[in-house]
C-alpha atoms as an extended CHARMM CRD file, in Angstrom:
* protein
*
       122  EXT
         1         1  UNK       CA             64.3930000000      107.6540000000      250.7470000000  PROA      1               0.0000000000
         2         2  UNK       CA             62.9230000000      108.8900000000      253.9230000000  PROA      2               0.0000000000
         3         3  UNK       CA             61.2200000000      112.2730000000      254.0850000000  PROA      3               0.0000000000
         4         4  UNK       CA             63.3350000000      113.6650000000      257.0420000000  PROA      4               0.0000000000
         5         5  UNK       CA             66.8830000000      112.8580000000      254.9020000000  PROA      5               0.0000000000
         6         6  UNK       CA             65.7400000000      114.8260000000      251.6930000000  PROA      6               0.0000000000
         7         7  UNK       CA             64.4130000000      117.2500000000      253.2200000000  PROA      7               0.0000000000
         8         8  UNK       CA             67.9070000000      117.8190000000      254.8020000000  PROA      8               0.0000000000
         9         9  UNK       CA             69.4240000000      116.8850000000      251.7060000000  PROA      9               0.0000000000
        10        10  UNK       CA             67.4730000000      119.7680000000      249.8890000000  PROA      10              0.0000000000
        11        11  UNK       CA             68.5530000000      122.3380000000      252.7590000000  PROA      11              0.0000000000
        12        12  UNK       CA             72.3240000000      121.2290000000      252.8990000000  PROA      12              0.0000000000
        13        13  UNK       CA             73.1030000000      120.3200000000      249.5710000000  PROA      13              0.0000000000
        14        14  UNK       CA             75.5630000000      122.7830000000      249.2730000000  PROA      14              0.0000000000
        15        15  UNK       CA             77.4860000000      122.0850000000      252.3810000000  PROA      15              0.0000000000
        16        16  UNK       CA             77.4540000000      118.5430000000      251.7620000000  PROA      16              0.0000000000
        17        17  UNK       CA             79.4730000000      118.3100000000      248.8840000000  PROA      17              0.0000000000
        18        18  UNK       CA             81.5500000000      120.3780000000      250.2010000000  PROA      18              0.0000000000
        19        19  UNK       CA             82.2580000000      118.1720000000      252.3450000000  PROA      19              0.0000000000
        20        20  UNK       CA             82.2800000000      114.8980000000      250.9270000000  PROA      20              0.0000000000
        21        21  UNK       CA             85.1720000000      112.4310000000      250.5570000000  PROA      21              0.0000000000
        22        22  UNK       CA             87.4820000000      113.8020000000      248.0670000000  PROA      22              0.0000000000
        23        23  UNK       CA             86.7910000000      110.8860000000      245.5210000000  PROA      23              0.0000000000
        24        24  UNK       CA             83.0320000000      111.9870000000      245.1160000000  PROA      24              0.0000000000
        25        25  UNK       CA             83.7160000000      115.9250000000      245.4870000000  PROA      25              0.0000000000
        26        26  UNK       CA             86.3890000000      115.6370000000      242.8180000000  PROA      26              0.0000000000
        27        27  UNK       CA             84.0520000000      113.6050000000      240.5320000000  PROA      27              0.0000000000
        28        28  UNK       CA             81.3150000000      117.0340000000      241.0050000000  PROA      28              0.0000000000
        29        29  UNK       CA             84.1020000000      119.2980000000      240.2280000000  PROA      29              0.0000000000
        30        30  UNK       CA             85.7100000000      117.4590000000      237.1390000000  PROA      30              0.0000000000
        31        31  UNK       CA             82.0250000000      117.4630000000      235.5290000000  PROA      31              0.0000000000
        32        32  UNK       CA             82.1300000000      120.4270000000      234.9110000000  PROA      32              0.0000000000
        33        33  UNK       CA             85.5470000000      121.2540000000      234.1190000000  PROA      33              0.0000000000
        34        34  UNK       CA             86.9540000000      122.2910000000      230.7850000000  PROA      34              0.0000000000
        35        35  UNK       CA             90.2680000000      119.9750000000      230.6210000000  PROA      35              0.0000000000
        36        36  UNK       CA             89.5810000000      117.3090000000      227.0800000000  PROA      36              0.0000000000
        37        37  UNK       CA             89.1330000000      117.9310000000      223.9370000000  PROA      37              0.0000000000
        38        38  UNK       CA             85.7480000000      116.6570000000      223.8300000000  PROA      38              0.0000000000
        39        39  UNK       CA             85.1300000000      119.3580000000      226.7210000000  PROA      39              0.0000000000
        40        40  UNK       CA             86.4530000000      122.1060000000      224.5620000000  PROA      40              0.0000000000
        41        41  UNK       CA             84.4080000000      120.7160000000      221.3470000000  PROA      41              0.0000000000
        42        42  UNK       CA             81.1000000000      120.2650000000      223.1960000000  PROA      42              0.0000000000
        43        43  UNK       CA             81.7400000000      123.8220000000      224.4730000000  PROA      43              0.0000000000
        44        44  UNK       CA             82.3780000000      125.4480000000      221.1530000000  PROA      44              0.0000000000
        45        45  UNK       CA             80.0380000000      124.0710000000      218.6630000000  PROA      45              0.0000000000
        46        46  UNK       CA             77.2110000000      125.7510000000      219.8100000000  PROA      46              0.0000000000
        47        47  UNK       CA             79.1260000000      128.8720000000      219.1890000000  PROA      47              0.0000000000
        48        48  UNK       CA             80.0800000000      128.3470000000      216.1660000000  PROA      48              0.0000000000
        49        49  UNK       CA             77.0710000000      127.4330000000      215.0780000000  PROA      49              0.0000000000
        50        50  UNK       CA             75.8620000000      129.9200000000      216.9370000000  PROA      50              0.0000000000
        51        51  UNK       CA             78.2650000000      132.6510000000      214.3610000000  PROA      51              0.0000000000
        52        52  UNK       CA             77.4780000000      130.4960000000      211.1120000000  PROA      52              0.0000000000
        53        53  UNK       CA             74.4990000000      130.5930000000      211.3010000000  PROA      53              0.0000000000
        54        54  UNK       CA             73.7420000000      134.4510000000      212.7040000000  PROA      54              0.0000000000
        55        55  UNK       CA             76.0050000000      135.2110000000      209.2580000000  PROA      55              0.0000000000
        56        56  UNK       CA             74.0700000000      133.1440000000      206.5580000000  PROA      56              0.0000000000
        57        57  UNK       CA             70.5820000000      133.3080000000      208.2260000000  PROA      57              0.0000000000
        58        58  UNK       CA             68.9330000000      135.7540000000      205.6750000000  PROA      58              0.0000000000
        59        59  UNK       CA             66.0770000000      137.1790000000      208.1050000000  PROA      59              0.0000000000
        60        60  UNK       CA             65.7730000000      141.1650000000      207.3060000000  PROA      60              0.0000000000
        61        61  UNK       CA             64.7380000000      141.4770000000      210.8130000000  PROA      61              0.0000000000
        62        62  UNK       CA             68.0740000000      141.5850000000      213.5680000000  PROA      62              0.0000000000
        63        63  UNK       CA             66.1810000000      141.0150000000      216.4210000000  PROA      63              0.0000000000
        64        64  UNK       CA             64.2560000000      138.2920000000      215.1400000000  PROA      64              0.0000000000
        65        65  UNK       CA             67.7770000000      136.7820000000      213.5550000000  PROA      65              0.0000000000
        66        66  UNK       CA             69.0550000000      137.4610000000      216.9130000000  PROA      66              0.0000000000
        67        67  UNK       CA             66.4860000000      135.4450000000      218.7490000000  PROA      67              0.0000000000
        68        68  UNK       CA             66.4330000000      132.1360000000      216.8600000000  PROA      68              0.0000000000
        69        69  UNK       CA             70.4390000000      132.4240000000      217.1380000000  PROA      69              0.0000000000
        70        70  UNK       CA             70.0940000000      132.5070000000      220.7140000000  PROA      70              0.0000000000
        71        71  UNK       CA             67.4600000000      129.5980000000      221.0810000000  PROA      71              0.0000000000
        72        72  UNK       CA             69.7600000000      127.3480000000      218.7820000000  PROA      72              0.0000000000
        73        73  UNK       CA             72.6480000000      127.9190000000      220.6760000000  PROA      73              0.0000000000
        74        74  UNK       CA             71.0120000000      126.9770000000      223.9700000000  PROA      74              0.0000000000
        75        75  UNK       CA             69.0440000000      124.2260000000      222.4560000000  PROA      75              0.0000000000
        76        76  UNK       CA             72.3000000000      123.2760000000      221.1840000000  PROA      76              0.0000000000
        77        77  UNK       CA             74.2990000000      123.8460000000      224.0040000000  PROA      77              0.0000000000
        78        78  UNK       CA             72.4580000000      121.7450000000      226.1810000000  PROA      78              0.0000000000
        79        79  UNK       CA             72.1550000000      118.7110000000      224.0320000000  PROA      79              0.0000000000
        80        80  UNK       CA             76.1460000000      118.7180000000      224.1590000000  PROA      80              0.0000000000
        81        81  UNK       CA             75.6080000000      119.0260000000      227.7350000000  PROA      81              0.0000000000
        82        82  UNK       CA             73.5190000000      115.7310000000      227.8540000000  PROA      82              0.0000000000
        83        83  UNK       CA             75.8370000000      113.9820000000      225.1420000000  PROA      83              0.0000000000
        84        84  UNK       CA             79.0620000000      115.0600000000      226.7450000000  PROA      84              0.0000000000
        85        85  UNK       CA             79.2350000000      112.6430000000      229.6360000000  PROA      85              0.0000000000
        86        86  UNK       CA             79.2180000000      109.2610000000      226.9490000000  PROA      86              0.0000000000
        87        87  UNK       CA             82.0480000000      110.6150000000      224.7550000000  PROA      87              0.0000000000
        88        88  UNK       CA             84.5270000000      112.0510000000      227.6720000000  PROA      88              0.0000000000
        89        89  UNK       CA             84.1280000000      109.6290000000      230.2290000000  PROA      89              0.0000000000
        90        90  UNK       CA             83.2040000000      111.4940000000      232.8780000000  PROA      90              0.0000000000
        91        91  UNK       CA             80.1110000000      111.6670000000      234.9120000000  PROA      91              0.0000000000
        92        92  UNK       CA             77.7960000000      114.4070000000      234.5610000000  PROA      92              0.0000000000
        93        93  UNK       CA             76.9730000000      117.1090000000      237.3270000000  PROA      93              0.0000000000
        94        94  UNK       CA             73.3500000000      115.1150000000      238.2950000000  PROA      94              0.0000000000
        95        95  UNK       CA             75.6980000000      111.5440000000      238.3570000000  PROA      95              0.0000000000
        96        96  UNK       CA             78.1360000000      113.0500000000      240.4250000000  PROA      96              0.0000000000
        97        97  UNK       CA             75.7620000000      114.8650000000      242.7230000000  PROA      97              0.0000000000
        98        98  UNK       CA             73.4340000000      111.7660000000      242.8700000000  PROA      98              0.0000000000
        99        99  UNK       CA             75.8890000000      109.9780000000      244.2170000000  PROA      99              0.0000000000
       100       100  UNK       CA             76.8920000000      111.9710000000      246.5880000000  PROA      100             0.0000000000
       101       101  UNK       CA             73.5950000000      112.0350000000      247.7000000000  PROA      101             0.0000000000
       102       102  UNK       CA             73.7510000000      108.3400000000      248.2430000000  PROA      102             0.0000000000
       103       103  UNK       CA             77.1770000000      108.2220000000      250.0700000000  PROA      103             0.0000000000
       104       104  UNK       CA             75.2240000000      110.5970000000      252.8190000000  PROA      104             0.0000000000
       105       105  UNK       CA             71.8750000000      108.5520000000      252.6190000000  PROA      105             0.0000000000
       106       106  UNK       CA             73.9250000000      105.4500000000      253.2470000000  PROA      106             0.0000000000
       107       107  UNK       CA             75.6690000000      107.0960000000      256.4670000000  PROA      107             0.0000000000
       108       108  UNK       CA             72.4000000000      108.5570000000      257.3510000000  PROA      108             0.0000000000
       109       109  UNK       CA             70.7390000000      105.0290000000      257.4040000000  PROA      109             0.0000000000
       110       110  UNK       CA             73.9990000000      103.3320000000      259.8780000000  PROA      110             0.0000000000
       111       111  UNK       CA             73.9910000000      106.6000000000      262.2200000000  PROA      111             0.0000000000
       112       112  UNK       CA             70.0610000000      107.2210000000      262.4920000000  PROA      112             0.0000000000
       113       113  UNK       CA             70.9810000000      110.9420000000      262.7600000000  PROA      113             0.0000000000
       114       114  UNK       CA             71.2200000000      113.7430000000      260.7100000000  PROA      114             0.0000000000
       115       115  UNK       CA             73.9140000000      115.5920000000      263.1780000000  PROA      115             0.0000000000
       116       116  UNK       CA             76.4730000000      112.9490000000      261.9280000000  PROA      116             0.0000000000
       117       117  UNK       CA             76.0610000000      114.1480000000      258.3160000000  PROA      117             0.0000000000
       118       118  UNK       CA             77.5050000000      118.3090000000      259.7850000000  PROA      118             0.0000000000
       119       119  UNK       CA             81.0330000000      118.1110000000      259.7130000000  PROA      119             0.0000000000
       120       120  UNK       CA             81.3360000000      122.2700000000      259.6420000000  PROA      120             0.0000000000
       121       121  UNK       CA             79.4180000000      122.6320000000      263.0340000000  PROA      121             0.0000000000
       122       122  UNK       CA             82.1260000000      120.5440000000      264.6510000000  PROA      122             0.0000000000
């Protein structure tokens, strides 16, 4: 991609999204929504595991207890994260906002101009 449409990209991101066809926008928004089961489940399983094993750890120290709870239920929570888009069907956020990207590289390669692409300065 050219230089002059990232670096756009990487100041607008936000507001193009926004404003993208509602296809692509509601793709972004359902990736991170909480509406399956398999949602729900990735969501909660690092908690529970998170309470299971905070109860039967048997570390004298609470702080130290405390701490490897916490970095298991990230670690944890992000590996659902990553497996979470193969059992639900849906895209995940960097999908969704990848192609997004490319619906606005494409326009930016007919027009020639980045103008084109700011549909909230009309």
């Amino acid at each position: 991609m050219e230089k002059e449409f990232i670096d756009y990209w990487n100041t607008h991101q936000k507001h193009l999204i926004l404003n993208a066809p509602e296809g692509l926008r509601k793709e972004y928004f359902d990736s991170n929504r909480l509406d399956t089961p398999i949602d729900w489940i990735c969501f909660l399983i690092p908690i529970a595991v998170g309470i299971l094993l905070q109860t039967f750890m048997g570390i004298a120290s609470t702080i130290v207890s405390m701490g490897i709870t916490i970095v298991v239920v990230v670690l944890l929570y992000a590996l659902m994260q990553m497996v979470k888009p193969y059992l639900s069907q849906k895209k995940s956020e960097a999908e969704a906002v990848e192609k997004i990207k490319m619906y606005y590289y494409e326009r930016y390669k007919k027009t020639h101009s980045l103008e084109k692409l700011e549909p909230w300065r009309d």
